[in-house]
C-alpha positions as CSV (number, residue, x, y, z in Angstrom):
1,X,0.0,0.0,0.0
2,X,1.8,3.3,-0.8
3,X,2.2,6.0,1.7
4,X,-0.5,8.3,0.7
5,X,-3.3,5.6,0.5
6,X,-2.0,4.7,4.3
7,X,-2.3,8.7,5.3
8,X,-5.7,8.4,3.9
9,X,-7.0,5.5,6.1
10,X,-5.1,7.3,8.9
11,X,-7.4,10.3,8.5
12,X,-5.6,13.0,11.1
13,X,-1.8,13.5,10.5
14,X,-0.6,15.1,14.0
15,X,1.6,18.0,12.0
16,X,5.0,18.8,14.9
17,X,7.3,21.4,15.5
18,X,9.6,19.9,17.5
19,X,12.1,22.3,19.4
20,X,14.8,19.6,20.6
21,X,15.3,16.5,19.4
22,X,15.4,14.0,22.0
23,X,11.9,14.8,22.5
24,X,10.3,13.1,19.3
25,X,10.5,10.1,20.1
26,X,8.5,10.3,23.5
27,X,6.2,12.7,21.5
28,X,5.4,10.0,18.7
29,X,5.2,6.8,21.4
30,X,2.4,8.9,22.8
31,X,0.6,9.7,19.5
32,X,0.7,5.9,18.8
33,X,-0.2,5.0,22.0
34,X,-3.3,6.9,21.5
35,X,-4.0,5.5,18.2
36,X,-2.3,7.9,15.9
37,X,1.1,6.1,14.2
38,X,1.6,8.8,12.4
39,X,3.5,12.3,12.5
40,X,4.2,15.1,10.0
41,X,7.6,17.1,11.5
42,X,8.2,20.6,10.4
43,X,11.3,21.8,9.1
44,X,10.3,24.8,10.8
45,X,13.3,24.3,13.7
46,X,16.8,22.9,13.4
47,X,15.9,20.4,15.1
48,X,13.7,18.5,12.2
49,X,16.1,16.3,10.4
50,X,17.6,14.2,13.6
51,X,14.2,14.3,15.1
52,X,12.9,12.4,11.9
53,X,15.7,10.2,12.2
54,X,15.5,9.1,15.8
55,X,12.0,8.4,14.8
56,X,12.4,6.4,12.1
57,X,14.9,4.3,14.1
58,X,12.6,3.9,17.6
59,X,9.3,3.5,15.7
60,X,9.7,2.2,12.5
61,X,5.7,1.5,12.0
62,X,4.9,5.1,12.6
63,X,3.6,6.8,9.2
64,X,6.3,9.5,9.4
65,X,6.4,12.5,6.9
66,X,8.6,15.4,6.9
67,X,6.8,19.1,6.5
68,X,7.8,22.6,5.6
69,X,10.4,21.5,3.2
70,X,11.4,24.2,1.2
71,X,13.8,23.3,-1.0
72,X,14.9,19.8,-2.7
73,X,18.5,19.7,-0.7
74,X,16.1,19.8,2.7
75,X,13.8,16.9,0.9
76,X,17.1,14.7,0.5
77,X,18.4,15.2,4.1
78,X,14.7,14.4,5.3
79,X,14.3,11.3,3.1
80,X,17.6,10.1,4.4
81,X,17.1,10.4,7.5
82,X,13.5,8.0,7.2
83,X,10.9,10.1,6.4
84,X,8.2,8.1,4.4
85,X,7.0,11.2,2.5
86,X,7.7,15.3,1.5
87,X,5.0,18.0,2.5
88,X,5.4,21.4,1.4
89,X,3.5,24.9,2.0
90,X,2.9,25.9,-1.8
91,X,4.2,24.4,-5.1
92,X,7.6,25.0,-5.9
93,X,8.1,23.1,-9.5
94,X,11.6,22.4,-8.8
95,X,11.2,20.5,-5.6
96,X,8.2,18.3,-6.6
97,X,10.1,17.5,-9.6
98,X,12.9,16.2,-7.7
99,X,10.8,14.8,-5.7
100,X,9.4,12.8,-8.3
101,X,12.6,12.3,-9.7
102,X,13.9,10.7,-7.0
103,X,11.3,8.7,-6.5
104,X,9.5,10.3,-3.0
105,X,6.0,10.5,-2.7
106,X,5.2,14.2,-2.2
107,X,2.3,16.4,-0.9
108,X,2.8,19.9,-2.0
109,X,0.5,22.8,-0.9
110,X,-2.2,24.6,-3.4
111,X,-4.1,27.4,-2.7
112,X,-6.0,27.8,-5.8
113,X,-7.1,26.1,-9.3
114,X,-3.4,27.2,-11.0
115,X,-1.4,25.1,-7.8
116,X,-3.5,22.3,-8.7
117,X,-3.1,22.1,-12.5
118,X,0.6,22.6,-11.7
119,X,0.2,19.6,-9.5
120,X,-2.1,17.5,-11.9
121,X,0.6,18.0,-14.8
122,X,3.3,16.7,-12.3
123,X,1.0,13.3,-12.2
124,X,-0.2,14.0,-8.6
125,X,-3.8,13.7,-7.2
126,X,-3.8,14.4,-3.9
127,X,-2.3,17.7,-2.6
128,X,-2.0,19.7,0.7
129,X,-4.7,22.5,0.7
130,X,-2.9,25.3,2.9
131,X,-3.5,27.5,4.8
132,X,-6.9,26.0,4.8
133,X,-9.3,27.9,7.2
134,X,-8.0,31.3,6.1
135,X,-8.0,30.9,2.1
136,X,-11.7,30.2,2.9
137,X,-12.0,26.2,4.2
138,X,-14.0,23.6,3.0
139,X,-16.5,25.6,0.9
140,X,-13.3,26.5,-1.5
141,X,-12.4,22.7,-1.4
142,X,-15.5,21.8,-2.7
143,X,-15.2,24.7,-4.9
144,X,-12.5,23.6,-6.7
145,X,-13.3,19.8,-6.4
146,X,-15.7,20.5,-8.9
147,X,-13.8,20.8,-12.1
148,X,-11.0,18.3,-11.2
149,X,-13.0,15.4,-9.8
150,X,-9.4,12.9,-9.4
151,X,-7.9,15.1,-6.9
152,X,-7.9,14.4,-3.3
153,X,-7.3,17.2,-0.8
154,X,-5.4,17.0,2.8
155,X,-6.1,20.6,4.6
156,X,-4.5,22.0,7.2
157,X,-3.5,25.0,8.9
158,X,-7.4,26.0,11.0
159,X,-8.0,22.3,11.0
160,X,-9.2,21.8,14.9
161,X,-11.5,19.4,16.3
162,X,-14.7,21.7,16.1
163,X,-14.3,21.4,11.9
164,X,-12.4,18.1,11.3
165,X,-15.7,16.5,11.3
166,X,-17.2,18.4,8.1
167,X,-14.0,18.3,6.5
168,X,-13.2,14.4,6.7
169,X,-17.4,13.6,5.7
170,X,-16.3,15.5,2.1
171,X,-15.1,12.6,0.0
172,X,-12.4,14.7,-2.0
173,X,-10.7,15.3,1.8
174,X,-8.3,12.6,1.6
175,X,-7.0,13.4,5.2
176,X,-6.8,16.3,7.7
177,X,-3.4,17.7,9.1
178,X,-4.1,19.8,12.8
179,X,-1.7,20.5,15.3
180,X,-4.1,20.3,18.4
181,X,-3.2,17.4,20.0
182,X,0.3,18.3,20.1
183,X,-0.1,21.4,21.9
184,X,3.4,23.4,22.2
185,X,3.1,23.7,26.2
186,X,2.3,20.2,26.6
187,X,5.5,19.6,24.2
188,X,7.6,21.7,26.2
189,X,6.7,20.2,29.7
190,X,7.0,16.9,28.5
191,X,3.4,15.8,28.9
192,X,3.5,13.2,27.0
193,X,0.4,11.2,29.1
194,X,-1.6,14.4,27.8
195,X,-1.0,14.0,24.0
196,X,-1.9,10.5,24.1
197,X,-5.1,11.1,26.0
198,X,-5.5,14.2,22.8
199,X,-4.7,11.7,20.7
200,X,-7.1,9.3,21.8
201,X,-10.2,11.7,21.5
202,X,-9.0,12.8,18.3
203,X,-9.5,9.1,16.7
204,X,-12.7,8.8,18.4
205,X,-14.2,11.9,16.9
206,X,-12.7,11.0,13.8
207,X,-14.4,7.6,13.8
208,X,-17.4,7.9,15.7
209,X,-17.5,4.4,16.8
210,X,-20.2,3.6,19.0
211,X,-22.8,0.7,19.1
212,X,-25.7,0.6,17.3
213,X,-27.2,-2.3,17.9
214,X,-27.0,-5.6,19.8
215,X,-28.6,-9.0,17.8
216,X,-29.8,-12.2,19.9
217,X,-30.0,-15.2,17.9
218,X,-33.0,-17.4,18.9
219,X,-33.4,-21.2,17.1
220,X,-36.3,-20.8,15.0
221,X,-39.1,-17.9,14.5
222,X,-41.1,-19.2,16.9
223,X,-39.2,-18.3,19.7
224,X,-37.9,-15.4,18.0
225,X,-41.3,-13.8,18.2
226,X,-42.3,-14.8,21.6
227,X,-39.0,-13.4,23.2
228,X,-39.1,-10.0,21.0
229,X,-42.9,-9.8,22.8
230,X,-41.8,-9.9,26.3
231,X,-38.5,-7.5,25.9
232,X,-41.3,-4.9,23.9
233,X,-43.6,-5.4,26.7
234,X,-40.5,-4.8,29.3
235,X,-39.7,-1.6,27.1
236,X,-43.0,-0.4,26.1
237,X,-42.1,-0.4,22.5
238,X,-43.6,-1.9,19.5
239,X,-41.8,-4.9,17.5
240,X,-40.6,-3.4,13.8
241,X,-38.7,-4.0,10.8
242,X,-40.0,-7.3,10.7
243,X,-37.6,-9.0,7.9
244,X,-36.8,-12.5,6.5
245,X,-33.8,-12.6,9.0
246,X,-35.2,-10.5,12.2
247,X,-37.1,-8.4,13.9
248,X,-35.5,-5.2,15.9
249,X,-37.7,-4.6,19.5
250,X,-36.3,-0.5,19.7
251,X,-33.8,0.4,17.2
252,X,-30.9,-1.0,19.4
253,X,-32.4,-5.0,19.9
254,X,-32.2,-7.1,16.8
255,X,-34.2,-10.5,17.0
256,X,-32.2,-12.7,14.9
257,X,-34.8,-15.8,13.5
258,X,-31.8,-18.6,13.5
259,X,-28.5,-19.2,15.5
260,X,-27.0,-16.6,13.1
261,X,-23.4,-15.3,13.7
262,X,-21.8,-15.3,17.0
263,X,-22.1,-18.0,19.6
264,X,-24.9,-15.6,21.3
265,X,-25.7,-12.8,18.9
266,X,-23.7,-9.8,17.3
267,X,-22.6,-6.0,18.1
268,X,-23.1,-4.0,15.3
269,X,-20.5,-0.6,15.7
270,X,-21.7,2.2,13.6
271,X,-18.6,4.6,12.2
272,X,-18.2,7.3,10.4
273,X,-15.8,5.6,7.7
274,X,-15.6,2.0,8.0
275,X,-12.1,1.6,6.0
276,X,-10.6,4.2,8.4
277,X,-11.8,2.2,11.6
278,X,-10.7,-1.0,10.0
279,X,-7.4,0.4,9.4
280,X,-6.7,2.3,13.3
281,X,-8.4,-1.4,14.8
282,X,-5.8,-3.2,12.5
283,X,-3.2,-1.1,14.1
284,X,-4.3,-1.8,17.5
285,X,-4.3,-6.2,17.0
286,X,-8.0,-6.8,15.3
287,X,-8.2,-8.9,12.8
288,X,-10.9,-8.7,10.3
289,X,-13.0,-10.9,8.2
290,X,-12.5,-10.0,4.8
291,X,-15.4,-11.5,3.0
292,X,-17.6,-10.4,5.0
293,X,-17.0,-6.8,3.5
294,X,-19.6,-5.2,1.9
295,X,-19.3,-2.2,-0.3
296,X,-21.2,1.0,-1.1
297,X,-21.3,1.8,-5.6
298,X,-18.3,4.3,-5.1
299,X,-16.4,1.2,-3.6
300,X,-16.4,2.7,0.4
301,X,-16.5,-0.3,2.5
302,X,-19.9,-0.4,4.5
303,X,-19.9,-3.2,6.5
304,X,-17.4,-5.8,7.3
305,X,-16.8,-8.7,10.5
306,X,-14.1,-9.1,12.8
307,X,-12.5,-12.3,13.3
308,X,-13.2,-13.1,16.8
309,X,-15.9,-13.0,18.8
310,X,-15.9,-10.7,22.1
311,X,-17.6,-13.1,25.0
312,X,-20.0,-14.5,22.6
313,X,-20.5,-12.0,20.2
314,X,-19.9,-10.8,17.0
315,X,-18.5,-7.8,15.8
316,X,-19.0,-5.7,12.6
317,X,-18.4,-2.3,11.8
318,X,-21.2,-0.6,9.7
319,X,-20.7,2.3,8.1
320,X,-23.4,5.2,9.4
């Protein structure tokens, strides 16, 4: 999978201006322990290059790009020293060209329909959109995602947890770059028990996991129906979407009408983007049940099993 597909499926790119060195490292273990493997450092402080490289050493797995490169002697020193790909500010021909030259994948910034026709003749299709909130957010996104349907857009600069939300339900976002969970005091008092827990509500709100419904399998109809009347008479709610499969009692209790999956029934987690959940619950151990995907006409996966049960139960992600 190449590296801008993973940043995709990641969602959130943590973007870091990293003041001393020797503090990456701790700063990243923290993102990851949260459930964000992945780190954009700015070549804003001297400090970038070794950071990226003590990185790349510790925590090889982390999805590790370096930002604010400026020219194409800055991109060699930060592809040597590990990083996985080159973000700039704006388009400078030169460095995207050696860029592709040398064979780094490479998100430069656009601002505007001539950056990305510069980009597009360069072969790229997904480019930084920067700074994002100030050139006038996702309204101009979808703006110029009009006339060039192929290209993929990863915003930052404004991007915050109050608008990541809107940005990542637009399907031209490809990902979203913010700075919020690495807050610079935080940084500086080596808080790193902070960022994580940032970290960790980040992915949640990017996901939205949460359950949606719990289904009880039952042997036959018969006792399918007579167990969905008691738990409706216990709730004081009707029986509904009667179906060849079940009946739900609420909109959380599905009435399976056979031992269907799952020893006992299954969970069904509603997400935002179920190829993004997937992807974070890969990172964390889970291991999914690929034909059980499903898949929306634009090819988004919808719906898909994990491999275990969890004390009984199965699990599936469906996409809300």
């Amino acid at each position: 999978m190449d590296m801008l597909k993973q940043l995709s499926l990641a969602g959130l790119v943590p973007v870091i201006k990293v003041k001393n060195a020797e503090d990456a490292v701790p700063l990243c273990t923290a993102l990851k322990n949260g459930g964000l493997p992945v780190a954009e450092i700015t070549f804003r402080t001297d400090a970038a290059e070794e950071a990226i490289r003590l990185v790349h050493e510790a925590l090889p797995d982390v999805l590790l790009g370096a930002g604010t490169v400026l020219t194409a002697e800055q991109a060699d020193r930060a592809w040597n020293a590990g990083a996985g790909y080159i973000v700039s500010p704006g388009l400078n021909p030169a460095v995207v060209k050696h860029c592709i030259d040398k064979g780094y994948p490479v998100l430069p910034g656009t601002g505007n329909p001539s950056d990305i026709e510069a980009a597009l003749s360069f072969g790229l299709k997904t480019v930084k959109f920067f700074p994002a909130e100030a050139l006038g957010g996702l309204k101009l996104i979808k703006a110029m995602a009009a006339p060039y349907g192929d290209v993929k857009f990863v915003p930052t600069g404004g991007i915050n947890e109050k608008n990541l939300p809107e940005y990542l339900a637009f399907p031209k976002i490809a990902a979203g770059g913010g700075s919020w969970m690495v807050p610079d005091d935080a940084v500086e008092a080596k808080d790193w028990a902070r960022i994580e827990n940032l970290a960790r509500s980040a992915v949640q709100l990017m996901l939205g996991l949460h359950i949606v419904h719990i289904g009880i399998n039952n042997e036959n109809e018969e006792v399918t129906y007579r167990e969905a009347e008691k738990l409706a008479l216990l709730l004081g709610c009707p029986v509904s979407k009667d179906s060849k499969k079940s009946l739900f009692v609420s909109s959380q209790i599905e009435m399976m009408k056979t031992n269907f999956r799952g020893t006992h029934g299954h969970i069904a987690i509603g997400t935002k983007n179920v190829d993004r959940a997937k992807w974070h619950l890969e990172q964390r151990g889970f291991v999914f049940d690929e034909p059980t995907a499903t898949f929306t006409p634009d090819g988004r996966m919808k719906f898909i099993y994990l491999q275990d049960e969890f004390a009984g139960f199965g699990i599936h992600l469906v996409l809300e």
